[in-house]
N, C-alpha and C positions, 0 to 999 in steps of 0.2 A: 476522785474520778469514779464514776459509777461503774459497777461490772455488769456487762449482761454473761446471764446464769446459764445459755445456748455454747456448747463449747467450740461446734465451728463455726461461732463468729467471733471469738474470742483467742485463742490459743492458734498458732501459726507456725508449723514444723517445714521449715523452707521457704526460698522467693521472698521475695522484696515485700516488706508490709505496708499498706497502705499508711499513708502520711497521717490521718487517724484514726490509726489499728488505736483499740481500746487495750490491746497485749504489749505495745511498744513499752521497750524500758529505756528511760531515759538514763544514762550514763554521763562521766564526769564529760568525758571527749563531746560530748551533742554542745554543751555551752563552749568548750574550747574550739570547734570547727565553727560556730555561727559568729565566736567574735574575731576570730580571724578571718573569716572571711567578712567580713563587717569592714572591717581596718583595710581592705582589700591586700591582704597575704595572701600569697600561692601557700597550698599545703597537698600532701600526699598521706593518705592512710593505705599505707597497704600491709597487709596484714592477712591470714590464714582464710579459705571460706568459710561462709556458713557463724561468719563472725558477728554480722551485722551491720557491715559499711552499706550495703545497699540502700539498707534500710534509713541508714543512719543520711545516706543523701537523700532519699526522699521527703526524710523530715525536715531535714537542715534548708532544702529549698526551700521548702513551703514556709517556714520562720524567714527566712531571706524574704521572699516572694511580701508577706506581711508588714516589713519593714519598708516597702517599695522600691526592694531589689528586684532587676529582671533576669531569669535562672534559664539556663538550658543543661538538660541532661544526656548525654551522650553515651548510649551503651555500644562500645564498640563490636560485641561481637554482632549488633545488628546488620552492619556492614560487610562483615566476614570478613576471608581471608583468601578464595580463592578469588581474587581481583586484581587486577591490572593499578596499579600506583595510581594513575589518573581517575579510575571510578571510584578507587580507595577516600580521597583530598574531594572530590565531588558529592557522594555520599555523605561526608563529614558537615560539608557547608549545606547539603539540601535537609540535614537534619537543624543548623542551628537554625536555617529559616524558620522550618517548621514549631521549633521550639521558642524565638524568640518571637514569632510574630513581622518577617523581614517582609518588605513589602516587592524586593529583589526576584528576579527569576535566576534559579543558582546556575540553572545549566546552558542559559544566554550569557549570564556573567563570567562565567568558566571560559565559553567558548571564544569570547573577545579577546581574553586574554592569552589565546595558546603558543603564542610565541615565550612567554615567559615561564620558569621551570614549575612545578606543582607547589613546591614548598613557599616561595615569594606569592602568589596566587592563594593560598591561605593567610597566611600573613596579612596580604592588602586585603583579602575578603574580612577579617578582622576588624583592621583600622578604615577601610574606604567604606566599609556597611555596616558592619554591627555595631562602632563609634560614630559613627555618622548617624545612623537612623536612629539609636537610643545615646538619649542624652544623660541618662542618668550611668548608675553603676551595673557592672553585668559580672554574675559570677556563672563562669562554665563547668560543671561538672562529668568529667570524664570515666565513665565505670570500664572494670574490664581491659584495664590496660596491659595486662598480662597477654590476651590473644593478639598482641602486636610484636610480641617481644622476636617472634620465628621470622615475622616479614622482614626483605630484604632493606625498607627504608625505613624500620622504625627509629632509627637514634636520629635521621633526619625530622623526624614529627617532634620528637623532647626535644630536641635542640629549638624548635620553631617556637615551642613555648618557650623554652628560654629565653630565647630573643626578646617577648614580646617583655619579658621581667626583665630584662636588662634595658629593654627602648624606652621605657620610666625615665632614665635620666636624660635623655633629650626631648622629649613629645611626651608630655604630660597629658594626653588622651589616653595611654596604656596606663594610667595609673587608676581608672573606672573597668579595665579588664583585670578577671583575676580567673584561677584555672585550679581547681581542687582535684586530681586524681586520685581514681581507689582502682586495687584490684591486689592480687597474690603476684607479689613480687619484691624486690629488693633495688633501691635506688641507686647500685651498680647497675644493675640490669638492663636501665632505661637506655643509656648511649652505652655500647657496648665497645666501640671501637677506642683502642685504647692513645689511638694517635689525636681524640676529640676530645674538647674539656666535659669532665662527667655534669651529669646531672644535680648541679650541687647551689640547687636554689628552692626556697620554699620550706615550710615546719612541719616536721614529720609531726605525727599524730598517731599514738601506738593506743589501738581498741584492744580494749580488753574484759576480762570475762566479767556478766554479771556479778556485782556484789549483791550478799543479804538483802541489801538494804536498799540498794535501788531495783531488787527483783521484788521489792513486796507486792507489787501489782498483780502479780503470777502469783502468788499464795493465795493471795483475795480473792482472784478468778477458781481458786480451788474451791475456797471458803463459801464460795457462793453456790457450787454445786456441790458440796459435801461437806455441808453446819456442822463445826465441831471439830471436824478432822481436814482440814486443808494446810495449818501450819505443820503439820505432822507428817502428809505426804510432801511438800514442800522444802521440809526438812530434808528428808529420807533422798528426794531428789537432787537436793544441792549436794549430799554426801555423795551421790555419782558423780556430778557433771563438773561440778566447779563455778557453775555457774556458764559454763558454756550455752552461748545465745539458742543453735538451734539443738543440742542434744535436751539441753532442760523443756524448749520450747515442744518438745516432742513427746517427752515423758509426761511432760501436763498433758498434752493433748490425749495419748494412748491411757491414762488415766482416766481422765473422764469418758473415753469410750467402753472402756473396762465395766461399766454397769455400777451400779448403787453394790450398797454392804459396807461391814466394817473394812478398813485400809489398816494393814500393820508395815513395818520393814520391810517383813518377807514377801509381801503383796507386791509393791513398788520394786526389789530385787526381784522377781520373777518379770517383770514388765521390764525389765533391764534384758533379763538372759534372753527374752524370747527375742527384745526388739535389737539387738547389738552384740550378744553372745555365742548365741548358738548357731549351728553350722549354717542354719536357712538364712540370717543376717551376714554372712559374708558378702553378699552384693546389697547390703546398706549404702546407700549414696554418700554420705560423709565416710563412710569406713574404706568405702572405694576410694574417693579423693585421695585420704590419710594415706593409705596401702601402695597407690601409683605415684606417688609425690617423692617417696623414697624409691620403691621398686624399680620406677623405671626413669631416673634418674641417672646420669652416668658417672657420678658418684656414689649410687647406692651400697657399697662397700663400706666406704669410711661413713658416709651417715648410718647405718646401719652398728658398726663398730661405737660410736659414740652415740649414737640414742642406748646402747645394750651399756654401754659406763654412769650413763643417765640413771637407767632402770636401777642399776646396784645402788644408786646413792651415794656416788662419788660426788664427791665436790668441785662440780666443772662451773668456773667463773664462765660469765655471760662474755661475752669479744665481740661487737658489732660488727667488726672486721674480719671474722673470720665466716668464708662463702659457708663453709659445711654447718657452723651451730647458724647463718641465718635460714640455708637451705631448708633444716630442720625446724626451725620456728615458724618458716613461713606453711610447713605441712600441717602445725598445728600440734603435732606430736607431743613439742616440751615448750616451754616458756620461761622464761625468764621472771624471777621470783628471790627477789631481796640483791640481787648482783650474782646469783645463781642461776643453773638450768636444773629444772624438776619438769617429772612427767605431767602436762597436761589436766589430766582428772583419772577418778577411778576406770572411768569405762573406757578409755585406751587402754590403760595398766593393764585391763584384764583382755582387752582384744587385742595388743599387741603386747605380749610378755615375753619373757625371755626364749622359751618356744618357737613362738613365732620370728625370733631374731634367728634363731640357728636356721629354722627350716627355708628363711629367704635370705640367708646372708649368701653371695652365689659362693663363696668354695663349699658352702655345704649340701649345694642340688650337686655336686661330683657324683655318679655312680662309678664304685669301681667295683667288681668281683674278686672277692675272697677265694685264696685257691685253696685247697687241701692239706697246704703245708702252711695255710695261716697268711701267707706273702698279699697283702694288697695292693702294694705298687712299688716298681724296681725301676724309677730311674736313671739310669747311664749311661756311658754312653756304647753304643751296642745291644742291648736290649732293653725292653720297656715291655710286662705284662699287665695286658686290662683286659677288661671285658668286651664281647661282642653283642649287641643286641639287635636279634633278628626282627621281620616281622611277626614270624612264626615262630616258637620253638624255645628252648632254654638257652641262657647266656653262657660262656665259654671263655674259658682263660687261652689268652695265644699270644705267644713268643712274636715279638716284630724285631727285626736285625736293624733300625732307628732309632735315633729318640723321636717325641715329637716335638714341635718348635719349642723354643726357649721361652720360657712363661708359662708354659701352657698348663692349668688342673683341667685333667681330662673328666667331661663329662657323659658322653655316648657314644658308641658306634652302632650305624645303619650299616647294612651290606645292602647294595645295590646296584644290578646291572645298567651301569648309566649309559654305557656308547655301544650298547647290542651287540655286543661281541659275544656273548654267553658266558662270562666272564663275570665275577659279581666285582666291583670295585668297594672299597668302605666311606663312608664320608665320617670323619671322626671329628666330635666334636668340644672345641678348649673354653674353656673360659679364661680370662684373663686380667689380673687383677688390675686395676686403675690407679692403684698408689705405689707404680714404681719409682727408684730413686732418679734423680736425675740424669740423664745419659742414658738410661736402660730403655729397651724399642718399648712402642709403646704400640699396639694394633688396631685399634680404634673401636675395638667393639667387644664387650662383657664376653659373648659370647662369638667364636669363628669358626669356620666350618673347613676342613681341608678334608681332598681327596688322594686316597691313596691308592694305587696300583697293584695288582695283585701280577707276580714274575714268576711264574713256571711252574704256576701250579701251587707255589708256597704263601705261608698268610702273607699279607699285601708288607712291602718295605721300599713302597719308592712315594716319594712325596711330590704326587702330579701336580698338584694347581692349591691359593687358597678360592674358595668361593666368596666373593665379594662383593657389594652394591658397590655405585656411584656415591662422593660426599663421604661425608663423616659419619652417617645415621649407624646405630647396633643394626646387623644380620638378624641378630637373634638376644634376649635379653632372660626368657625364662623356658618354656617346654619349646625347643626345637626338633619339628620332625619333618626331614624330606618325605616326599611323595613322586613318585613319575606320573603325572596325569596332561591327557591332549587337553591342554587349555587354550592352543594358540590354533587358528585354522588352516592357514596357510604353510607351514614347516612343517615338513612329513614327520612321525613319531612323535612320541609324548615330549613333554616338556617337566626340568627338574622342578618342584615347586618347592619350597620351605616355608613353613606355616609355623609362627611364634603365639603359643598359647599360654595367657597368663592367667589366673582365675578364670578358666574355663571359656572365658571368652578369646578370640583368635586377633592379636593387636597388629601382628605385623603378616606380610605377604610379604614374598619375593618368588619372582618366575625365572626363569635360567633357561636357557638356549643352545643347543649343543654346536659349537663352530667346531669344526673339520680342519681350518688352515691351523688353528691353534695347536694341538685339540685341546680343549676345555670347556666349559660351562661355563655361558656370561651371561650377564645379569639384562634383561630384556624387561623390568618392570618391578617398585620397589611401593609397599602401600602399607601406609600407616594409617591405627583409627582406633576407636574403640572395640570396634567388631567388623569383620572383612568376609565376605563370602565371593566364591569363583565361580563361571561355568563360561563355557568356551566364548572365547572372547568379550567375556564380560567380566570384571570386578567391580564389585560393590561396597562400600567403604562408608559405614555409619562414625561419627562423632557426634556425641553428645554435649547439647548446651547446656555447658554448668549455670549458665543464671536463670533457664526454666525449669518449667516442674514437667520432666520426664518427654524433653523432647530432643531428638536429634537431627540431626545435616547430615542426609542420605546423599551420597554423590556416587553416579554409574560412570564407569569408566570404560571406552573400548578400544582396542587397539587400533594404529594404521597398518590399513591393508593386513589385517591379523596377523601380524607379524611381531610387533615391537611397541612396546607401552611409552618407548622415550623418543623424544623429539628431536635429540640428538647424543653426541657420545658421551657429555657433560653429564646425563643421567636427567636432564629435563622431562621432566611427567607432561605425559597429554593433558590436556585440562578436559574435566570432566564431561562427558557428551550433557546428563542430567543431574539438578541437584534439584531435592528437594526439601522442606521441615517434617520430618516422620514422629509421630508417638515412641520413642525409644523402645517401650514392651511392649504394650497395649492398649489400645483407648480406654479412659475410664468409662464403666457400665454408666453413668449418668454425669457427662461434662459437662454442662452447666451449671452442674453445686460446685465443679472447681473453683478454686481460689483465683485462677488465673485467667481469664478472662480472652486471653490471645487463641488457649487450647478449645475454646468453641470455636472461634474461628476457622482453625484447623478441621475440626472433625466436620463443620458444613462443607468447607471443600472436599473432604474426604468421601464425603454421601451427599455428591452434588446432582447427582443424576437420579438420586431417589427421593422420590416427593416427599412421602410419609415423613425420612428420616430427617429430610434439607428444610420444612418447614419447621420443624420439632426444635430449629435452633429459635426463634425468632419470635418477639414478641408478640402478641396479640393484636392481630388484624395488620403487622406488616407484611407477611408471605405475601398477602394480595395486593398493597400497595404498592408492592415491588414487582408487582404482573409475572408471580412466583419464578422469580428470575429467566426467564424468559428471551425477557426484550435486551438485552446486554447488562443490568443495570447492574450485575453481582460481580462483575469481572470480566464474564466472557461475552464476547461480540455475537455471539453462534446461539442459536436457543437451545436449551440443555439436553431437547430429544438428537443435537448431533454431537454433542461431547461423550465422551468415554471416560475422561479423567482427565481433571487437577489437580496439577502441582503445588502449592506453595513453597517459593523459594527464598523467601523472606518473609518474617515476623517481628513484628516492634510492635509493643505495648505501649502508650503513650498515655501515663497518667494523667488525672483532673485533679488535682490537687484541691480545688476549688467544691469538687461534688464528687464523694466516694460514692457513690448510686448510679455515677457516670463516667463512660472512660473510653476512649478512643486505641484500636488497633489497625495497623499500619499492615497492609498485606504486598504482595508481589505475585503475582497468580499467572502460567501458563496453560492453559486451555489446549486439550488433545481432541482432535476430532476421534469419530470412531475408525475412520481408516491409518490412524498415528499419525496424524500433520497436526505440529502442533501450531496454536496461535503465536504470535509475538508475545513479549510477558505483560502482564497490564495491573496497576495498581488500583486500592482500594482500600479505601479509608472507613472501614466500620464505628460505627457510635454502637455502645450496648448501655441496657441498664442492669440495674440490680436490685431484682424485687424477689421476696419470696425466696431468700434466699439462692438465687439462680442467676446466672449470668443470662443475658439474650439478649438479642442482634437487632436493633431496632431502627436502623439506617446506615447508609451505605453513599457513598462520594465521590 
């Protein structure tokens, strides 16, 4: 295979590679997944991110596709998750049309059948059309199976596959359908419900790390830009990674950006510390994954405790059976190595070290203050000394005539005038460990917050309320800090807020409401995401798509009648007024050299109103074929001098397997006038090419 000597067209640090990236390493698993699926086997690779399965389905189709297999790929997060069951099974079928080539209208066929429940209606969409119109073999590949696991009917969708591997032995039509799923998960996971028979059909397929030997592609690609020294830096970087797909795929990359000169060790170890070590790489995207896969996990205790037996070099046997070492294999952390668990590679070893185990294992975020006579914490029953912590001012040892609840390692106290009495009350905060024995209460959440009452003037000793959400979800998992701020419009006075910060970024919200019949503080509003921002009557709730490059699912949230985020007592959430696909940081300064092809798409609707910028995406002499969008042909119906802003609320990339220089994306687009009315949402079907290295927009559908 020839190399070309251009490193961004070569070398691929995240996102799915094209089916022929010249960088793909072919592994033993690429020949085991194509003859199984050949044989028509269901299989399932699921397995840690950033491992390669995406990539490894891209390729695997397109060898299917060559043998005159017919392939559909199905990335579920395309679909989402805030949806209604019925758009969920609708969405699913209007992508195999589109993937198989169905000649079916999915949402005429959906609608005929609405007397019958979602899941049978898949099924027959199945067998009545995709057996029906293709007469040969069809393998389905499902990515992303992990964003289903939270919905309320996902063991009803594995069990549907099930079915259709169990309906083999009457209707030998199911035996030309086969269903490959990938994603970060554990094959308990799939049906969850333990009254259902598990998921226990089809050949697992464990990916794993680059060898030497099938990575010589990546040495070559070195070799081609640096005569003489490419097995040397290829060395140097297999000694970091282990052969890990995208950490190696990245150190090649940052390598040949690094400029010409000799390469030693120490060159390649400095391109470690800066890109994975040092403080500024704490929000590395794989280290982020690794970090929240345990952290915020509601076992991250005992994974925590045995990833740290790991690190020592204890001899912990592999147990497929046991949730916690798969928990931990599927972060990526450690692996499985001769019938053993060992650390991953060197560059976790060194980002997560024993260090790092103390400073997140939770009993050790505890603050307690030290008093003068040495005493850290006394408790019994009748007193309990900790500390105080204000917003202002220094901490304070103080006598409380309680204990606090049973379980509890005390982590912080707020003083806070919560019910305007002039009164400061405390909100004191426990953590609580997860690995109680049997019988012992168990509180639902790492972290819980209780308020205490301050009696006649003495430090507070009466135990009013705990503060609580709706469900099972953690309060709080790592920096917990109330706030009183008016977030809600309509209830006089501020409102409790508690804002959970983990790496800096803000994961969890909860808003609290002072009722008067109780009295206490109840929970009016409960938001989980990667990063969460407030302002009165509005929250805002970003989630980042792990399977692009640096984009997330912005959802605005507002309350009814500014009162109340929940739809009823249950703790049901409003669904979101707007979502949209955002740049997670930034737009890149020139997205069209991106890799990904969908992020142009985005940033034309982003500067859709600006001529200069909106034709800047689009290839040579299409602006004006398209009567520069204008006449409706870009999405919106309206001519752009009366639009303000587009949304896009969906994004799907839909390779050509057939011609990497051409590739179609899948849009969803809502159009805002300048007065804020917005349009209905309206789809479109972008073609781009790839010349010149650059992406660009070259028709529109």
């Amino acid at each position: 295979m020839s190399v070309d000597a251009r490193a961004s067209d070569f070398f691929v640090a995240g996102g799915t590679l094209r089916s022929d990236a010249p960088s793909y390493v072919k592994r033993q698993e690429d020949d085991e997944l194509l003859d199984l699926a050949l044989a028509g086997e269901f299989c399932y690779v699921l397995t840690p991110r950033q491992m390669g399965k995406s990539s490894l389905m891209v390729h695997t189709a397109r060898r299917l596709q060559e043998r005159g297999v017919r392939t559909a790929i199905i990335d579920l997060t395309s679909i989402g998750t805030d949806v209604s069951v019925e758009q969920w099974y609708l969405g699913l079928i209007t992508r195999l049309k589109s993937q198989l080539g169905l000649r079916v209208d999915p949402e005429e066929w959906w609608a005929a059948r609405a007397s019958l429940g979602v899941v049978q209606r898949f099924t027959d969409f199945l067998h009545d059309v995709v057996l029906v119109e293709i007469g040969g073999p069809v393998v389905i590949f499902v990515d992303e199976i992990d964003t289903t696991l939270n919905l309320g009917f996902s063991d009803d969708f594995f069990a549907a596959i099930r079915f259709t591997y169990n309906a083999r032995a009457s209707d030998q039509a199911y035996n030309r359908l086969t269903f490959v799923l990938l994603g970060v998960a554990a094959p308990a996971d799939l049906i969850k419900d333990p009254n259902r028979t598990p998921f226990n059909i089809g050949h697992r397929i464990d990916l794993h790390e680059f060898s030497r030997e099938s990575a010589q592609i990546l040495q070559q690609g070195l070799e081609a830009i640096f005569p003489g020294q490419g097995k040397a830096i290829f060395t140097r970087i297999f000694h970091w990674t282990n052969g890990h797909p995208y950490l190696t795929q990245k150190l090649c990359l940052a390598a040949t950006e690094a400029g010409d000169g000799r390469w030693t060790d120490e060159r390649v170890d400095g391109l470690v510390e800066r890109l994975f070590l040092a403080k500024e790489a704490r929000k590395e995207g794989n280290l982020q994954f690794v970090r929240s896969k345990i952290l915020y996990h509601p076992q991250a205790r005992p994974l925590l405790a045995l990833y740290r037996k790991v690190y020592r070099g204890e001899r912990i046997a592999d147990d497929e059976r046991s949730p916690v070492q798969n928990q931990l294999k599927l972060s990526g952390l450690v692996q499985a190595k001769g019938g053993y668990l060992s650390v991953g590679n060197r560059v976790y070893e060194r980002a997560f070290d024993l260090a790092w185990v103390r400073e997140s294992t939770p009993a050790s975020r505890t603050l307690i203050a030290v008093s003068a006579l040495g005493i850290v914490a006394l408790l019994a029953v009748g007193l309990i000394i900790y500390d105080r912590e204000f917003t202002s001012g220094p901490a304070v040892s103080v006598e409380i005539a309680v204990p606090l609840p049973e379980g509890c390692q005390y982590v912080q106290t707020y003083a806070l005038d919560l019910n305007s009495d002039g009164d400061e009350e405390w909100i004191i905060m426990c953590y609580f460990d997860q690995t109680f024995p049997p019988g012992a209460q168990q509180h639902g959440s790492p972290i819980a917050a209780y308020v205490y009452y301050v009696d006649d003037s003495t430090p507070p000793n009466t135990l009013a309320y705990e503060l609580r959400v709706p469900g099972d979800d953690y309060l709080c998992e790592c920096r917990c800090v109330p706030t009183m701020n008016d977030v809600l419009s309509v209830p006089p006075g501020p409102e409790l807020v508690l804002g959970d910060t983990c790496d800096g970024e803000r994961m969890r919200l909860t808003i609290f409401q002072w009722d008067r019949t109780k009295p206490a503080y109840l929970p009016v509003g409960h938001f989980l995401g990667h990063y969460i921002s407030s302002t009165p009557d509005t929250v805002i709730v970003e989630e980042f798509q792990m399977t692009r490059a640096q984009l997330a699912l912005r959802q605005t949230y507002h309350p009814i009648d500014g009162r109340t985020y929940y739809l009823d007592d249950q703790g049901t959430l409003v669904p979101p007024a707007e979502q949209e696909i955002v740049f997670s940081h930034e737009e890149p300064k020139d997205v069209t050299l991106s890799r990904y092809p969908e992020n142009v798409v985005l940033a034309f609707y982003n500067h859709y109103t600006d001529t200069a910028k909106a034709s800047a995406y689009f290839a040579a002499g299409m602006w004006g074929q398209l009567g520069q969008c204008d006449t409706g042909q870009c999405g919106c119906t309206a001519p752009r001098s009366q639009i303000a802003h587009v949304r896009v609320t969906s994004l799907q990339h839909v390779e050509d397997p057939t011609d990497p220089n051409h590739t179609t994306v899948e849009a969803t687009v809502v159009c805002e006038y300048l007065d804020g009315t917005p349009e209905n949402g309206t789809f479109a079907r972008w073609h781009l090419i790839h010349t010149a290295d650059r992406w660009q927009l070259d028709s529109v559908e």
